[in-house]
C-alpha positions as CSV (number, residue, x, y, z in Angstrom):
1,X,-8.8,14.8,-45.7
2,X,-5.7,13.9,-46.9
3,X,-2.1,14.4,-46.0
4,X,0.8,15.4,-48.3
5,X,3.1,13.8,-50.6
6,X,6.6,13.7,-49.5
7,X,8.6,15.5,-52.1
8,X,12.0,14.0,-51.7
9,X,9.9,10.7,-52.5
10,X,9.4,12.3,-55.5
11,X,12.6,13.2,-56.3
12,X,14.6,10.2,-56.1
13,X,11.6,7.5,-57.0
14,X,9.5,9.5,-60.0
15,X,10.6,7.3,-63.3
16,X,11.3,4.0,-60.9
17,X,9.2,0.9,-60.9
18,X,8.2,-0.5,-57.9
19,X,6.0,-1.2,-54.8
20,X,4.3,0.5,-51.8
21,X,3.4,-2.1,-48.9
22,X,0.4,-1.0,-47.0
23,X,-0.7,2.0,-49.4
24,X,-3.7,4.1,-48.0
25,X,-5.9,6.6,-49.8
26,X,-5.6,9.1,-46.9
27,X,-2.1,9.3,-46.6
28,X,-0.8,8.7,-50.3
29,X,3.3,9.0,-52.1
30,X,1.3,9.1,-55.2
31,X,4.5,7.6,-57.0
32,X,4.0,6.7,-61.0
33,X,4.6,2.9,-61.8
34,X,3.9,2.3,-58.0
35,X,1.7,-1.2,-57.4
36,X,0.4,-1.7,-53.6
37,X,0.5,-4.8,-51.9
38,X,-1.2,-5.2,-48.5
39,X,-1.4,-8.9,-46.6
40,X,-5.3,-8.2,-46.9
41,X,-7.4,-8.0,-50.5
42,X,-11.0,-6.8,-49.0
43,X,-12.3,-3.6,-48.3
44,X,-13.7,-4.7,-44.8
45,X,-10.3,-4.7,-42.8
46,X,-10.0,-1.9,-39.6
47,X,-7.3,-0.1,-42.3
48,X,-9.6,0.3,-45.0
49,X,-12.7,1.8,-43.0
50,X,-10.1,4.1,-41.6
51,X,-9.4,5.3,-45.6
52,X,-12.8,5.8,-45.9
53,X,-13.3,7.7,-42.5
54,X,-10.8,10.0,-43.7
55,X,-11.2,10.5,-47.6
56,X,-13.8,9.2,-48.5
57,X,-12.3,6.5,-50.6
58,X,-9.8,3.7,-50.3
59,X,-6.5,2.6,-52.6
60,X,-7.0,-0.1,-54.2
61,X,-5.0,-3.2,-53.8
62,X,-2.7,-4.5,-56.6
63,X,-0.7,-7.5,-54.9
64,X,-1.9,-9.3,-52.0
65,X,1.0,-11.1,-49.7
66,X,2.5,-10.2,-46.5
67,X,5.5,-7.4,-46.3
68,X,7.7,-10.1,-45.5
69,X,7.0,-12.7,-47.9
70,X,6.5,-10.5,-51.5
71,X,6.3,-12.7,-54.6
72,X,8.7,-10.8,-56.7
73,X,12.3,-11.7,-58.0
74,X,15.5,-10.7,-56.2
75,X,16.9,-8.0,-57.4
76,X,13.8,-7.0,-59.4
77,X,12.7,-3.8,-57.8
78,X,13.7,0.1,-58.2
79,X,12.3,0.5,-54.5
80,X,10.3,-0.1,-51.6
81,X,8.1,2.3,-50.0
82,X,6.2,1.8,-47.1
83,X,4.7,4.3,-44.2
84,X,3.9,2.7,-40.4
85,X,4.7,-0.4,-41.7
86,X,7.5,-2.2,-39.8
87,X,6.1,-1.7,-36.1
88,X,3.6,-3.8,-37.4
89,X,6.7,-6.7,-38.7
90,X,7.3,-9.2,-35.8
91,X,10.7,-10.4,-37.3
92,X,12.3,-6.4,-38.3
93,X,15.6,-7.8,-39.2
94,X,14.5,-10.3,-41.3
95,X,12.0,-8.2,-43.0
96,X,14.1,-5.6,-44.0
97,X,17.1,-8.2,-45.3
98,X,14.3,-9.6,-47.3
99,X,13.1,-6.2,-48.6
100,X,16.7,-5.5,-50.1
101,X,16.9,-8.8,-51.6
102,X,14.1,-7.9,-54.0
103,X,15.6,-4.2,-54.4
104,X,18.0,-3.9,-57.4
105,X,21.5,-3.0,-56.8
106,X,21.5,1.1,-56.5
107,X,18.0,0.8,-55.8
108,X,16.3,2.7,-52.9
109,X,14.4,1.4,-49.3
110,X,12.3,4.3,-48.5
111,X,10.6,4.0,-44.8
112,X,8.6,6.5,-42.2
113,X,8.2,4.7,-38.7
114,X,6.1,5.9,-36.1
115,X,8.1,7.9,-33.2
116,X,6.6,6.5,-30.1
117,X,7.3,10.0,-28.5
118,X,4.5,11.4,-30.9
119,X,1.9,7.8,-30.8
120,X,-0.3,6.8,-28.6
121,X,3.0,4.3,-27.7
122,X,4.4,6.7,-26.2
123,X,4.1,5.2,-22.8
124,X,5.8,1.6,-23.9
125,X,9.1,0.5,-23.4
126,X,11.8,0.9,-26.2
127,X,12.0,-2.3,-28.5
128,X,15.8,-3.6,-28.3
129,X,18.0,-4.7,-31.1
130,X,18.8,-7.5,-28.5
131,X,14.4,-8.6,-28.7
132,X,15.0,-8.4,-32.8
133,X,17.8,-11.3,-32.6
134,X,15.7,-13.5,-30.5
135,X,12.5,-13.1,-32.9
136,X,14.9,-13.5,-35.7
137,X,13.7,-16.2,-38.0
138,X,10.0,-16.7,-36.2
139,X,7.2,-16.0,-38.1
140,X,3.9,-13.8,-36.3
141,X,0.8,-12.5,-38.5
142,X,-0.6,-11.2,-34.9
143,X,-2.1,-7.7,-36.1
144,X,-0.3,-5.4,-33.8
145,X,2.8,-2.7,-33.1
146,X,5.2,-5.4,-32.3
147,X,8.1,-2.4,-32.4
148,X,8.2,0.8,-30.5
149,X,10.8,3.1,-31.6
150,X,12.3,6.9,-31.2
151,X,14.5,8.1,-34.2
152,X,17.7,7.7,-31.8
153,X,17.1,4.2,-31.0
154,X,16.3,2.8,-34.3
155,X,20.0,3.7,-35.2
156,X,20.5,-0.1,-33.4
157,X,18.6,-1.5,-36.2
158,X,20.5,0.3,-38.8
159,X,24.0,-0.5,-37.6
160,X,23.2,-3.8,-36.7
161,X,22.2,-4.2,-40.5
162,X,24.7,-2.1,-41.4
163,X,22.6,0.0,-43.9
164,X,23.4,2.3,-46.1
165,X,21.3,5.3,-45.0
166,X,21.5,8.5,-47.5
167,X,18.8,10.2,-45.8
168,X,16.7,10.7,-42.6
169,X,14.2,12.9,-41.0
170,X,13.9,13.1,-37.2
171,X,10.5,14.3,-38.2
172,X,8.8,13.2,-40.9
173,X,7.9,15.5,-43.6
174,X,4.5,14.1,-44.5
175,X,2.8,13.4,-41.6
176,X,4.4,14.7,-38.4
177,X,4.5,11.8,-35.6
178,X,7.0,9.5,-37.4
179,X,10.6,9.8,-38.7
180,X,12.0,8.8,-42.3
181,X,14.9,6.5,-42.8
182,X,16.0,6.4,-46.5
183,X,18.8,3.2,-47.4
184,X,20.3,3.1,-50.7
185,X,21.2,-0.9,-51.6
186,X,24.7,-1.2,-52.7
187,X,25.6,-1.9,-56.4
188,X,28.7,-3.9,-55.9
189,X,30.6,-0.9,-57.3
190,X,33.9,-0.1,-54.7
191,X,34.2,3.7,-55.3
192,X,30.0,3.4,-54.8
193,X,30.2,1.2,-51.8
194,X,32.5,3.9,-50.3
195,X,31.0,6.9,-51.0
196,X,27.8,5.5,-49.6
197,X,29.5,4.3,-46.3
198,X,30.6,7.2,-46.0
199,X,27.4,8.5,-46.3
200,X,25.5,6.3,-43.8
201,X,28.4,7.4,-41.3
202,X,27.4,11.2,-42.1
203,X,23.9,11.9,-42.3
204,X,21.7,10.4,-39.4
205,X,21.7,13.7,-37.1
206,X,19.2,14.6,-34.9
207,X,20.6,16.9,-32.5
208,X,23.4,19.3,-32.2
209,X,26.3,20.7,-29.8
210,X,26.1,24.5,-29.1
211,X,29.2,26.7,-28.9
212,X,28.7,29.9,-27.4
213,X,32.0,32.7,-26.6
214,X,30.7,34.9,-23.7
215,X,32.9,37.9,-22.6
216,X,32.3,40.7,-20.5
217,X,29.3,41.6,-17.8
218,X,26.7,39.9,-20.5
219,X,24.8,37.6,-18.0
220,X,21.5,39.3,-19.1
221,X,21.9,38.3,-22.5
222,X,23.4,34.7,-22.3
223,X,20.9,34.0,-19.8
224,X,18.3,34.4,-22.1
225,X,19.6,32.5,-24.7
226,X,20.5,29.6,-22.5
227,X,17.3,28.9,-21.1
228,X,15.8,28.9,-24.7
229,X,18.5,26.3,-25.3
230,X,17.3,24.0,-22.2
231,X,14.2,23.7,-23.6
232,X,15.2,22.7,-26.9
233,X,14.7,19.2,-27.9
234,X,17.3,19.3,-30.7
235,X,20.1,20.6,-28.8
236,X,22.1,17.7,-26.9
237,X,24.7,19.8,-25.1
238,X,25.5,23.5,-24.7
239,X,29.6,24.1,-24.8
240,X,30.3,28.1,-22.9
241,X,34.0,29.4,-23.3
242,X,33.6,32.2,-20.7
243,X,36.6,34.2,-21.9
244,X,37.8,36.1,-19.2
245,X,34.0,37.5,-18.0
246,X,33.9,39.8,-14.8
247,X,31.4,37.7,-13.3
248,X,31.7,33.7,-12.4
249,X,29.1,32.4,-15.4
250,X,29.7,29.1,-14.2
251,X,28.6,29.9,-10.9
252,X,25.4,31.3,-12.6
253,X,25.0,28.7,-14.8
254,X,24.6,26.3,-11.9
255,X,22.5,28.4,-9.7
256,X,20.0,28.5,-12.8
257,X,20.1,25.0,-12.9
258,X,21.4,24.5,-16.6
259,X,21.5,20.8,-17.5
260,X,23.0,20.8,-20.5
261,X,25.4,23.4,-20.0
262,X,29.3,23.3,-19.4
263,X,31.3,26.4,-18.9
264,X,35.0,26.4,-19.9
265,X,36.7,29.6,-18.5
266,X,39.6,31.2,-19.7
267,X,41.5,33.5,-17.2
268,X,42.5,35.9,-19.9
269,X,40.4,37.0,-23.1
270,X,41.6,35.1,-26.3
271,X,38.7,36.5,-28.0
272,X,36.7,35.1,-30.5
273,X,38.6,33.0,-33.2
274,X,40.4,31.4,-29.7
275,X,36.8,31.2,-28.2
276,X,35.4,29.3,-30.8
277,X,38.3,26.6,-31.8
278,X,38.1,25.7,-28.0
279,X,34.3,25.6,-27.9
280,X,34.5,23.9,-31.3
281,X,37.4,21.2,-30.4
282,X,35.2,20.4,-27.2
283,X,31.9,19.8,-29.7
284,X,34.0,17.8,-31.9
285,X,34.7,15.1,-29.5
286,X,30.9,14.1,-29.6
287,X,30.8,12.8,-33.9
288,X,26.9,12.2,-33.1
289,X,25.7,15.4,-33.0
290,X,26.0,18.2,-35.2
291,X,28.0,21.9,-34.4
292,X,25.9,24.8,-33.8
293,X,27.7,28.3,-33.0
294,X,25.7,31.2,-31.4
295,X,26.4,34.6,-30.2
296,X,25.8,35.1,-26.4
297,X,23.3,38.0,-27.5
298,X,21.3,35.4,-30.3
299,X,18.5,34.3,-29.9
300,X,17.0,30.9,-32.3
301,X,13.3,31.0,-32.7
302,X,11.1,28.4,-32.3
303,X,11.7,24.9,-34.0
304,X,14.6,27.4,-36.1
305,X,17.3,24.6,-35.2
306,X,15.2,21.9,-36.1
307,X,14.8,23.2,-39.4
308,X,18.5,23.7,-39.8
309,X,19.0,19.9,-39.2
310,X,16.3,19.1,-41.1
311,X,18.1,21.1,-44.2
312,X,21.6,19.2,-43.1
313,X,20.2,16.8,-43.7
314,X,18.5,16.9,-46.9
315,X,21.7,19.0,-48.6
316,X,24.1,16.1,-47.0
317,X,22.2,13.7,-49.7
318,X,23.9,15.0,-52.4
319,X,26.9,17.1,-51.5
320,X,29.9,16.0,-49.1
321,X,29.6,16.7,-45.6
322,X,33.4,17.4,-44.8
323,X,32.3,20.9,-47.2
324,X,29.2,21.8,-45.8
325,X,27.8,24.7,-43.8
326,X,23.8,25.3,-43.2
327,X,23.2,29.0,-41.3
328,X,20.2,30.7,-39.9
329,X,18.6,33.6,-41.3
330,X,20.0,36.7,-39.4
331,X,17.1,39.9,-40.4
332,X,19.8,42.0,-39.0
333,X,22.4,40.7,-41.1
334,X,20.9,40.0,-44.5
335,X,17.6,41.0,-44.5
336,X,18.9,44.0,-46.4
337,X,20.7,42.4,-48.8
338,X,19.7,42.2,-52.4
339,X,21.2,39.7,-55.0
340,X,22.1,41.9,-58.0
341,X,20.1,41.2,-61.0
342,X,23.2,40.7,-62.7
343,X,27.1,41.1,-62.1
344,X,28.5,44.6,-61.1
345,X,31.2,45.6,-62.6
346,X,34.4,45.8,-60.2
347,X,32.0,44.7,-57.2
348,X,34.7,42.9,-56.0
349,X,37.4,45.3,-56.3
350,X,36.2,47.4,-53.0
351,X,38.4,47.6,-49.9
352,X,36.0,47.7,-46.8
353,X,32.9,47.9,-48.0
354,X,34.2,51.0,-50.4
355,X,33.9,50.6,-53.6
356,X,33.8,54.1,-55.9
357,X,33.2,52.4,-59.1
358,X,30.2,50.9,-58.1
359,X,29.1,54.0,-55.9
360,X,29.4,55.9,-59.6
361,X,27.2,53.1,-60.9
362,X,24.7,52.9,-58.8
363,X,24.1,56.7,-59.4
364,X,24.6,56.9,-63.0
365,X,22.8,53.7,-64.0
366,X,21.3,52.2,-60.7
367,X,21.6,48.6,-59.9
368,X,19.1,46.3,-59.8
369,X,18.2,43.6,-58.1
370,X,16.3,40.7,-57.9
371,X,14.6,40.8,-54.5
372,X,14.5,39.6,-51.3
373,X,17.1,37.1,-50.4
374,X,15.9,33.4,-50.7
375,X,17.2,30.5,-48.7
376,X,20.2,29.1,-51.0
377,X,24.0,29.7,-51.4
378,X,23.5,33.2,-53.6
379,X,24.7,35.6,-50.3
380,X,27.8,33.4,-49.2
381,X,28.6,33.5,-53.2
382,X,28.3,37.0,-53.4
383,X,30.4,38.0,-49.9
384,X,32.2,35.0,-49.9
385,X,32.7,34.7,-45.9
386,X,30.3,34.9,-43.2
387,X,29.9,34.9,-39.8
388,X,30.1,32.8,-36.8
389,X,26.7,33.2,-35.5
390,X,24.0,30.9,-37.3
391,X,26.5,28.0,-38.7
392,X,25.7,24.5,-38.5
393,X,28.3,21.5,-40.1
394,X,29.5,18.8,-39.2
395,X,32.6,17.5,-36.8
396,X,34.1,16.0,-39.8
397,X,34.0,19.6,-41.8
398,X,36.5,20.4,-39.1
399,X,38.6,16.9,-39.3
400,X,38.9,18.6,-43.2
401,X,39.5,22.5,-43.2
402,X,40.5,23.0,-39.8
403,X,39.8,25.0,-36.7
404,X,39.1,28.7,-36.4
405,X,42.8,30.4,-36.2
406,X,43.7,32.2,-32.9
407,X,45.9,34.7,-34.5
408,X,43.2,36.3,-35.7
409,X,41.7,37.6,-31.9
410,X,38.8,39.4,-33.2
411,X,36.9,39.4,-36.3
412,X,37.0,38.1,-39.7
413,X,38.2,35.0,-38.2
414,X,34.7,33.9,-39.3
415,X,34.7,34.6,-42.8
416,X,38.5,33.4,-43.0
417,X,36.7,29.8,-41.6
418,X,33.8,29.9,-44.0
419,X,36.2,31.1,-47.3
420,X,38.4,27.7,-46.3
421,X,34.8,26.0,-47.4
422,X,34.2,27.9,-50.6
423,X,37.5,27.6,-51.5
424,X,37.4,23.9,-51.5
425,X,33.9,24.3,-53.8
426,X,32.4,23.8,-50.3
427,X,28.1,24.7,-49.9
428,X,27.7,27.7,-47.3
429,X,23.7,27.5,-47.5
430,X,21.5,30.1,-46.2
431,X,18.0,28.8,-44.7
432,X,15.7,31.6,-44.5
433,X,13.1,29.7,-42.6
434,X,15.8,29.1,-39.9
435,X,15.5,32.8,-38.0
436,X,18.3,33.3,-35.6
437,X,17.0,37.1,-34.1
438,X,19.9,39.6,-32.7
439,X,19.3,41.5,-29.2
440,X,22.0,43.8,-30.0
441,X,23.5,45.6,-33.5
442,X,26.5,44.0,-35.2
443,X,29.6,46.1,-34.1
444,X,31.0,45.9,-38.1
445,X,27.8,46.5,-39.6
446,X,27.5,49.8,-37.4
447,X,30.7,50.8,-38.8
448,X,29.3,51.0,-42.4
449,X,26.2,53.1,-41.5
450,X,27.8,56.1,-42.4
451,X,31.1,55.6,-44.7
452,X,34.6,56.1,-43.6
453,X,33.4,58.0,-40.1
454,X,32.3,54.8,-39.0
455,X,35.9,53.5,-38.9
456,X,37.0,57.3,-37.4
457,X,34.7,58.1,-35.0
458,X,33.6,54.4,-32.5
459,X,34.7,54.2,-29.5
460,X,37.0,51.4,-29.8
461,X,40.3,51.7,-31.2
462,X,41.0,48.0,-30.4
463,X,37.7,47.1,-32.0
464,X,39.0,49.0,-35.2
465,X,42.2,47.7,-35.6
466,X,41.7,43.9,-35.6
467,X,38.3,44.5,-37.8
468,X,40.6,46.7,-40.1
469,X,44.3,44.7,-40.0
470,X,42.1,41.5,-40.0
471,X,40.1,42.4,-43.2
472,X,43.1,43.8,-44.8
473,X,45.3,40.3,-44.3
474,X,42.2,38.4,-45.7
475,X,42.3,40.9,-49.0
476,X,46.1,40.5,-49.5
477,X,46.9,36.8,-48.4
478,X,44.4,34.7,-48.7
479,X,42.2,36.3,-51.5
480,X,45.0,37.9,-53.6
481,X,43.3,41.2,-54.3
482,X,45.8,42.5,-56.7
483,X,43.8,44.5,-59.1
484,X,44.7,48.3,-60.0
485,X,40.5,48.8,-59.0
486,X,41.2,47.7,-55.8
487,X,44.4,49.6,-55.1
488,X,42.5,52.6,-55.9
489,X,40.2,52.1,-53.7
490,X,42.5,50.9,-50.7
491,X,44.6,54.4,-51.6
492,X,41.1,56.3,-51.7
493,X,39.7,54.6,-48.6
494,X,43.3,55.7,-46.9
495,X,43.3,59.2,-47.5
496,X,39.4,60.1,-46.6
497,X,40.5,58.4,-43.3
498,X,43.5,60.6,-43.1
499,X,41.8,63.8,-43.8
500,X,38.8,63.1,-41.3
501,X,41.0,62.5,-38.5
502,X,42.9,65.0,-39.3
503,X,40.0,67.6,-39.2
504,X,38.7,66.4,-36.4
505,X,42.2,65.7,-34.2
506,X,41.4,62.4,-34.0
507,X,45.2,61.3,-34.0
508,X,45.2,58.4,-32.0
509,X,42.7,56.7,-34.1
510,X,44.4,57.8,-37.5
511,X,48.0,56.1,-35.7
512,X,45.4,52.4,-35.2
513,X,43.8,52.4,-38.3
514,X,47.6,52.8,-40.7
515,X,49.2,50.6,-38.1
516,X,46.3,48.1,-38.6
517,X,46.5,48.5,-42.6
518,X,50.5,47.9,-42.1
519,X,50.1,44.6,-40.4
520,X,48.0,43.2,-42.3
521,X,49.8,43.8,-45.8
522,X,52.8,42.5,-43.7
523,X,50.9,39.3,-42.6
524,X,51.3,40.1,-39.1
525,X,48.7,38.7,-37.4
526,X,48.0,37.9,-33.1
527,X,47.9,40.2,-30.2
528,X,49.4,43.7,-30.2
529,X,50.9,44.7,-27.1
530,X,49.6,48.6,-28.0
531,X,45.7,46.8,-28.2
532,X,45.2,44.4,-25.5
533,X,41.8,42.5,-25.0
């Protein structure tokens, strides 16, 4: 048996010289130009009968010398790899100091270290950074785990060394019971020494702060969702705006004994773009941990936040984490969605969701698409927006673009948030391994079930002006939908509304929708005294 390569190995070292310390058979990078060097030359060491046990085989040995004593050059490596390697060091700072002396500048320190939580050290006490200073300088070839670590305490080690780490996994990808700290030596270069620092300020997350906006008699649902959180090993605190609920959530939330939960309660309902910049300005106060919103009525599957950290933090290698946004997969909200095979042709000329020019192409010619949706960026490129529920960034994201605007009350406060990234050449990625399921139907995505009566015919009229007047301020302020293709198709939209009101005495709703559409060509945004929360 053997266990698998880990790919982002591969990515950044393929084409690199350098050196593996403590290379097995069983558990191989499999990097080109890679020598091994192990303190022991001879197959008859406990490691090498353990290749055996497991492959069949054993890798063979290219340098012999001791991890912290290698007889190479400073400054004369592309990298060093090593797995389970440094529990085994008695002197950790000194070892690693002397591992980037022999790295080139740019060059890469590529670790996985055991998690006691997932050894069989999981009963030992936590090795100290205070422990490393005192063994600083003393040398030990005692064969044993000198170190015992979690991936939260080894941050200790790396800011007491002041690494530059561009990469970590709270779990490692290749075996399972360790996590992976990736440092990038510094090349002297001051625009390179900042960006990296401002990496290795960035990208060590292992857990996140959830925001969730509750409102109305919706116990049964945030119950649910709440208990799941509990029990989630990623999630470090859960933040609850209770905006304005009939019921005292906090008193429930304490009578379920909820550790991690605290309720913020708002005597009046500032609905959900005031929900979520108080949940989010509360979140933001802890930079350790990384933003997760939820609806009270979601519901994350197993290990799906996890993975959405996991993917923060591979994407956060590469692309700046004041512009970056990593969401569930919703089934309810994109399963259904189809990335067109190429562009159509005024797509983005339609006015809520209607669109006649490509209703007459999709008739005449058909669209086609390219299937199922893929984890990626193609549906927040295509929609440009998206919704609360599902997003993950960072506190400094908000530092950058801002907090969700009040004014908005109810919807499209969301996709106003996420355009602010994309129109900064932000990343809004989509990870489709990340499910996020829905207990109840989206109230705009019932609207577009059946075209134009959706708007005319819910029960809410308050619903249906904010969706409406908010939608319509986005089109005309922020993206500047000027075309004569969309005017027809605002104009269009308009007067199916007024006729199937009309025809079906629905006056009251006809007066919300044009006074909706007025204010938000006007730029008139907050509460409206006629539509109270």
């Amino acid at each position: 048996m053997k266990f698998r390569e880990h790919q982002l190995a591969h990515q950044l070292l393929d084409g690199l010289k350098g050196i593996e310390i403590g290379g097995s058979a069983h558990n191989p990078f499999n990097l080109p130009n890679c020598l091994n060097v192990d303190r022991y030359g001879n197959a008859d060491t406990i490691f090498k009968k353990e290749e055996l046990k497991f492959c069949g085989e054993s890798l063979k040995v290219d340098v012999v010398a001791p991890a912290d004593d290698l007889p190479f050059p400073p400054n004369s490596l592309d990298y060093i790899v090593n797995s389970h390697v440094l529990e085994h060091c008695y002197d950790v700072l000194g070892t690693i100091e002397h591992w980037l002396s022999k790295i080139r500048p740019g060059g890469w320190l590529f670790m996985i270290i055991p998690d006691k939580r997932r050894t069989f050290d999981k009963d030992r006490p936590l090795t100290t950074i205070q422990e490393l200073v005192e063994r600083r300088g003393i040398a030990c070839r005692e064969d044993a785990h000198h170190n015992v670590w979690t991936f939260e305490s080894f941050r200790d080690v790396t800011g007491y060394l002041h690494l530059n780490v561009v990469y970590s996994e709270p779990v490692d990808s290749k075996v399972g019971n360790g996590f992976t700290i990736v440092v990038r030596k510094s090349d002297g270069n001051d625009d390179e020494k900042r960006r990296m620092d401002g990496v290795a300020a960035k990208v060590v997350y292992s857990k996140v702060n959830v925001v969730i906006v509750t409102y109305g008699n919706r116990w049964h649902r945030l119950n649910g969702l709440l208990l799941n959180l509990e029990n989630d090993p990623a999630v470090c605190r859960v933040i609850v705006v209770d905006n304005a609920s009939p019921y005292d959530v906090r008193a429930n939330c304490e009578r379920a004994l909820f550790k991690k939960t605290t309720v913020y309660r708002n005597e009046s309902n500032t609905g959900s773009a005031g929900g979520f910049a108080q949940g989010i300005t509360v979140a933001c106060q802890y930079e350790k941990e990384l933003v997760l919103l939820l609806d009270d009525d979601n519901m994350p599957r197993q290990h799906s936040i996890r993975q959405l950290i996991d993917t923060y933090s591979r994407l956060i290698l590469d692309m700046s984490e004041e512009l970056l946004i990593v969401m569930g997969y919703r089934e309810s909200q994109y399963g259904k969605f189809r990335v067109p095979v190429k562009e159509v042709s005024r797509d983005k000329d339609g006015f809520l969701n209607f669109n006649i020019f490509t209703a007459i192409q999709r008739h005449i010619t058909g669209i086609k698409s390219k299937g199922e949706l893929e984890s990626g960026t193609a549906h927040s490129e295509y929609f440009y927006g998206n919704a609360y529920s599902g997003l993950l960034f960072s506190p400094r994201l908000v530092g950058y673009i801002g907090l969700p605007r009040p004014e908005f009350m109810l919807y499209f406060d969301d996709v106003e948030f996420t355009i602010r990234v994309l129109a900064q050449k932000g990343v809004v990625w989509l990870e489709k391994s990340a499910h996020i399921d829905d207990a109840e139907e989206n109230y705009s995505q019932s609207l577009f079930a059946v075209p134009i009566v959706g708007f005319t015919h819910t029960s809410s009229s308050t619903k249906i002006f904010y969706l409406v007047r908010n939608w319509v301020y986005v089109y005309e302020n922020i993206l500047g939908r000027r075309s004569i293709y969309f005017v027809i198709n605002k104009y269009l939209w308009l007067l199916l509304v007024v006729f199937v009101c009309v025809v079906s005495l629905r006056y009251k709703r006809l007066r919300a929708i044009l006074q909706a559409v007025r204010d938000g060509m006007r730029g008139r945004l907050g509460i409206h005294a006629d539509y109270p929360l």
